[in-house]
C-alpha positions in Angstrom: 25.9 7.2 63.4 23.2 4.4 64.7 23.9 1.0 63.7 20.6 0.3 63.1 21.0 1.0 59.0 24.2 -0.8 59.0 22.4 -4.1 60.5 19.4 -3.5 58.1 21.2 -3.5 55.0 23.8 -6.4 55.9 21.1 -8.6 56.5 19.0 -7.4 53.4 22.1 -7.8 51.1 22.9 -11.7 52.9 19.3 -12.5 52.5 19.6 -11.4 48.7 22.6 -14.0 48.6 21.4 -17.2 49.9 18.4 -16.2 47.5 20.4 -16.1 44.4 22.6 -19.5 45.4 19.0 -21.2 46.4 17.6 -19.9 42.5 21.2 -21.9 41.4 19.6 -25.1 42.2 17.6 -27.0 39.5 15.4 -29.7 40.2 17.2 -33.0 38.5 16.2 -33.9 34.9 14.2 -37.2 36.1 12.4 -38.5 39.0 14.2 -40.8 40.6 17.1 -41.5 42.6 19.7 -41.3 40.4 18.8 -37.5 39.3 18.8 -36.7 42.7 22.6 -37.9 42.6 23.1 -36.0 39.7 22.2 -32.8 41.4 23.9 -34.2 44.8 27.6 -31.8 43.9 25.5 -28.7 43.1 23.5 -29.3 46.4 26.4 -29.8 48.7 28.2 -27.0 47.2 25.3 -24.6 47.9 25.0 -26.1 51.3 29.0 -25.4 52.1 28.3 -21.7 51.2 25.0 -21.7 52.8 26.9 -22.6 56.0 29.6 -19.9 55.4 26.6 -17.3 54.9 25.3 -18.4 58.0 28.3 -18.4 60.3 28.7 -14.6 58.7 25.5 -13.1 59.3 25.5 -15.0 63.0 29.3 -13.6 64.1 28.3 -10.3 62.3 25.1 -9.7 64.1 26.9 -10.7 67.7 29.4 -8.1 66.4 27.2 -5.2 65.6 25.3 -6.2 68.6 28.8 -4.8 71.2 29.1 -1.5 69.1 27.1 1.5 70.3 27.1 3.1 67.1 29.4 3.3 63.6 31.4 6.2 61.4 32.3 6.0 58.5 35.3 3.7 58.1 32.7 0.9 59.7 30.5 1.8 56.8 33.2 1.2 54.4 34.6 -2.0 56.2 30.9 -3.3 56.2 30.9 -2.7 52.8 34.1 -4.1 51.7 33.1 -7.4 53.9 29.8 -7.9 52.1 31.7 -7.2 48.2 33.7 -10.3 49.3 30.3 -12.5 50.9 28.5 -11.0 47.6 30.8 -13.0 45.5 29.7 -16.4 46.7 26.7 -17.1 44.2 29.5 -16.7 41.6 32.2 -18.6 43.0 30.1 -21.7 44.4 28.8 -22.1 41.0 31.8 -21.9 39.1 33.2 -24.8 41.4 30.0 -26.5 41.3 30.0 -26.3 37.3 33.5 -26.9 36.4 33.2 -30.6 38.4 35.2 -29.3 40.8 38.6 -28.3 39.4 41.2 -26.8 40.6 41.0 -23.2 39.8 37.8 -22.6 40.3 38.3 -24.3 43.8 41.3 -22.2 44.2 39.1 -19.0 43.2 36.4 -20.2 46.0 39.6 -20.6 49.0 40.7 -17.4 47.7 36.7 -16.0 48.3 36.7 -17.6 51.2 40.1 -16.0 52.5 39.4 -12.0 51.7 35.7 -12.6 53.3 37.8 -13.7 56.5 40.2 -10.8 55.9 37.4 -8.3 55.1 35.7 -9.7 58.8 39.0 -9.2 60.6 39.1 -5.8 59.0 35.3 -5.2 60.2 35.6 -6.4 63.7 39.4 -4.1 64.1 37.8 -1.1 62.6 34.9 -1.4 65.1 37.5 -2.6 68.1 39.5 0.7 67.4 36.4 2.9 67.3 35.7 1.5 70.8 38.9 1.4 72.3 40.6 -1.7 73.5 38.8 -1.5 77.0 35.3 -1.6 74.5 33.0 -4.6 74.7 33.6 -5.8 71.8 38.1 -6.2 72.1 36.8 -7.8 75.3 34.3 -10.1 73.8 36.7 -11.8 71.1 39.8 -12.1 73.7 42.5 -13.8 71.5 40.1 -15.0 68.8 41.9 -18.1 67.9 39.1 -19.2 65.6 39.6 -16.2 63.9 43.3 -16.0 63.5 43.6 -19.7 62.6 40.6 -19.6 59.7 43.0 -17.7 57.2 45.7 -19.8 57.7 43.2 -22.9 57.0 42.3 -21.5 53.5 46.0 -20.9 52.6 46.4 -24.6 53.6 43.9 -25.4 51.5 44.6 -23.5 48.4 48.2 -24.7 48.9 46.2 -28.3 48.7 44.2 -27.2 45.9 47.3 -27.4 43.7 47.9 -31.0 44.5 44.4 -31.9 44.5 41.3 -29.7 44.5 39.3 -32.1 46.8 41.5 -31.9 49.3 41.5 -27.9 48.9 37.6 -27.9 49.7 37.9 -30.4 52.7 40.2 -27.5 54.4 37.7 -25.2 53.6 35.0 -27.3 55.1 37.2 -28.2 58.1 36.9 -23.7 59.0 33.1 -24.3 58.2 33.0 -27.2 60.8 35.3 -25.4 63.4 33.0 -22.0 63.1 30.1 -24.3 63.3 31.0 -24.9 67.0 28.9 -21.9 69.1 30.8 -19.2 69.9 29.6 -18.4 73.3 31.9 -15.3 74.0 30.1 -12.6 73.0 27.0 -14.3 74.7 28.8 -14.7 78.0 30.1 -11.1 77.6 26.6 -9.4 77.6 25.4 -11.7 80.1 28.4 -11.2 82.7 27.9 -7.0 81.9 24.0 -7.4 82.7 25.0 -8.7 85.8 27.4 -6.5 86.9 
């Protein structure tokens, strides 16, 4: 099947996301400095996802990008990833509106963890629809970034437990560390244009 559908709706379903956490944010109660730091938790708590939404539809693009074309079991790993990024709106907020507790921080590590899995998923149903000599299994190489993200968020649930702060400054620290380019799949498609 062509990709191009695939693409289409990701991005139409991760545009519909940042628009429903940006329609979560309400402009503070009075005009002055001190309802803006009454809104300040809800805004960096949109931002965090915002960021996560980001580093998604960037890696998933490069991703799509190295496959010639999809079946079905893409489709449904596609789908699968975007159940998990479709949960965001719900689980930023609850964090955001609970003053940042612990299980609705837990509940946002645990969102955060089974989008990662669900990506993993993505990218291995795609890598075994290519083959491991495709351009994509040659693109991620050993992907410590993602092999060492999951493990981050069950650090930081873990750390939720103890103290829910510290559970979203693990979650932040994957945000910060996919934040960093990626260059590989970059440098792949360049090196196979000129070859």
């Amino acid at each position: 099947m062509n990709k191009n559908r695939l693409e289409a709706f990701s991005d139409g379903v991760l545009a519909i996301i940042i628009t429903i956490m940006v329609l979560e944010l309400h402009v503070p109660d009075e005009p002055s400095w001190h309802g803006l730091a009454a809104v300040l938790p809800t805004f960096l708590s949109y931002l965090l996802s915002f960021v996560y939404v980001g580093i998604y539809w960037n890696n998933h693009h490069h991703m799509i990008h190295l496959a010639s074309r999809v079946n079905g079991a893409v489709l449904w790993a596609n789908l699968h990833l975007l159940f998990w990024l479709s949960l965001f709106p719900f689980s930023t907020r609850w964090m955001d509106e609970s003053g940042f507790v612990q299980v609705p921080v837990l509940t946002y590590g645990i969102n955060l963890l089974c989008a990662a899995i669900a990506y993993f998923i993505l990218e291995q149903t795609l890598i075994r629809q290519q083959g491991r000599d495709g351009a994509l299994a040659q693109a991620v190489g050993r992907d410590w970034k993602g092999k060492s993200s999951p493990l981050i968020y069950l650090a930081g649930i873990g750390l939720c437990i103890v103290q829910p702060l510290l559970g979203l400054a693990a979650y932040t620290v994957v945000a910060l560390i996919w934040l960093i380019p990626d260059r590989r799949v970059e440098h792949f498609v360049t090196r196979a244009r000129q070859d």
